[in-house]
Residue, then its C-alpha position, 0 to 999 in steps of 0.5 A: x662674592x657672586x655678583x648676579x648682573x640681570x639684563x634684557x636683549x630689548x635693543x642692545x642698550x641693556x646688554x651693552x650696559x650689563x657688559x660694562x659694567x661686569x668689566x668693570x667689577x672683573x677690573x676692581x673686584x679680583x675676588x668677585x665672581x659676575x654673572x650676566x642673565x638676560x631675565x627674559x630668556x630665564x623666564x621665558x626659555x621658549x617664548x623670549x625669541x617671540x618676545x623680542x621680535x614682537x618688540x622689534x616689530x612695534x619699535x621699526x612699524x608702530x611706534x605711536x603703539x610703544x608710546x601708548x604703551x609706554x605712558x600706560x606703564x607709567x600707571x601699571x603697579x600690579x605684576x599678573x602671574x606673580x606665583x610663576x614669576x616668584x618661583x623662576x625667581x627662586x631658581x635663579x638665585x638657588x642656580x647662581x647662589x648672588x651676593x648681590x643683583x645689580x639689574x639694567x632692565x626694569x623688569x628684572x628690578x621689578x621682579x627682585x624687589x617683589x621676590x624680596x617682599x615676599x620671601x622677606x628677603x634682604x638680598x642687595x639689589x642695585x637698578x642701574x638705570x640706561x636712560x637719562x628719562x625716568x620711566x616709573x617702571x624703574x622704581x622698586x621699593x626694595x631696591x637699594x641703591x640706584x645708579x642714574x644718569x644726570x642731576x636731572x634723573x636723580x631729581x626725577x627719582x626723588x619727585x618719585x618718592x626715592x630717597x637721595x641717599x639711594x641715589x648716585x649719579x654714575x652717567x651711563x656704563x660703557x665699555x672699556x673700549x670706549x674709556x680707552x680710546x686713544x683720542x691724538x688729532x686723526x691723520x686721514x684725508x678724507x673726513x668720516x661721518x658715522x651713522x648708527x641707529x642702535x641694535x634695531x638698525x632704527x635709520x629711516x632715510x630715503x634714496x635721495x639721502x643716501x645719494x646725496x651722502x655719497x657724492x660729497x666730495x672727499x667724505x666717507x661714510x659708515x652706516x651700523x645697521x645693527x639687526x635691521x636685515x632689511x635695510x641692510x639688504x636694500x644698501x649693501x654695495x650699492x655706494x661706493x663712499x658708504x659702508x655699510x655694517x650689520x650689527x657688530x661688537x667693535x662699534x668704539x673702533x668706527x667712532x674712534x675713526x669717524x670726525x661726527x656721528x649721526x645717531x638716535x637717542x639712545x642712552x648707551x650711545x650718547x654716553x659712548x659718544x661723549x666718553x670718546x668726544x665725538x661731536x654729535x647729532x641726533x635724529x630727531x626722535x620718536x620713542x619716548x624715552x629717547x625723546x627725553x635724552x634728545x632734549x636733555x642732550x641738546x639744553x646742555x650743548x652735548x649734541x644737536x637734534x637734527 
């Protein structure tokens, strides 16, 4: 069985989703053959660098623009250059020949479910959703069954028109590193607070903050800055009780080694957070979507939004 895995480099949440959930069919599944395909490097071979910066930028310095952005989506039904899309759409299944799609990014479920309209086309298509909110961008018709988050996002789905026999509620795929961290009482000294602000390095403190950090007494700190270059520049070496990390694939080692994590809102990271049962405060939000996990998060005594 060849199972097709389309994902998206929009921050690493999609991707770290897309992993997860490959490991986990490799683990269940001997007989099945996964493949993971970022669908914008698919589509757009020589555009997607010019894609992903440009999402970059309006995330880290106009994120009032993403939220307008975001709310319109909202109301978007038409797909512009369906033709070309459709025809990409055919070489990547005649490419890797699936079984079945399972798609962590709402573009990619999108185009599968209108290649399957107009091919007429029967091929499984699985939406595993990465955000406890629900963006309409997310519901395909053709979509077949759909992987979600909480109660609240299935009740979402269904006020959208999705039938509750297409629902499950999962939680959100992580990798197995963080399922099999080893959870014994730390024996260490000094306390270890970890900082992350997702694959964008989304971390807007000022000095007096990282000062302030660095002289508590008997506390050590991790900064993740993931692919935020700037900042990273700006801290690196400059405190002798923070450390600081530029993107790197052994985040569940930090957070197995950390008594409480800082973090924004994303939703791979929430559910990494509680797969470990690391106590959790969350920077208090500015993207919509992450908006919705802070509130969720914080009802439901998971975390505090700071």
């Amino acid at each position: 069985m060849n199972i097709l895995i389309l994902t998206g480099s929009f921050g690493m949440g999609h991707n770290s989703c897309a992993l997860a959930i490959k490991q986990e069919l490799n683990k269940e599944c001997n007989d099945s053959n996964c493949f993971i395909v970022d669908i914008n490097k698919y589509i757009f071979p020589f555009l997607n660098p010019f894609i992903y910066k440009s999402f970059n930028v309006i995330v880290n310095k106009c994120h009032h623009t993403y939220n307008l952005l975001y709310k319109i989506s909202q109301k978007q039904t038409k797909m512009p250059f369906k033709k070309i899309f459709m025809k990409q759409i055919y070489n990547l299944l005649r490419e890797y020949k699936p079984d079945i799609i399972i798609s962590t990014l709402p573009m990619s479920s999108k185009l599968i479910s209108k290649y399957k309209e107009v091919m007429n086309c029967e091929l499984p298509l699985i939406t595993c959703i990465t955000d406890i909110s629900i963006h309409k961008a997310w519901v395909n018709k053709n979509t077949d069954i759909y992987f979600v988050a909480t109660q609240i996002s299935k009740d979402k789905l269904a006020k959208y028109g999705v039938k509750e026999n297409k629902i499950h509620i999962v939680g959100i795929p992580v990798k197995e590193d963080f399922i099999s961290i080893n959870k014994e009482t730390k024996k260490q000294s000094s306390k270890k607070i970890l900082i992350m602000g997702g694959g964008l390095g989304l971390i807007h403190f000022n000095k007096n903050f990282y000062r302030d950090l660095n002289n508590l007494k008997d506390i050590k700190t991790v900064i993740i800055l993931g692919k935020n270059q700037k900042i990273f520049k700006k801290l690196n070496g400059k405190y002798d009780n923070i450390e600081i990390i530029g993107y790197c694939d052994n985040v569940h080692k930090y957070m197995q080694d950390a008594d409480i994590i800082i973090s924004k809102a994303g939703g791979i990271t929430l559910f990494e957070s509680i797969y470990v049962e690391l106590p959790l405060f969350v920077i208090c939000p500015f993207l919509e979507q992450e908006i919705a996990n802070a509130n969720y998060i914080e009802n439901e005594c998971i975390a505090k939004v700071i």
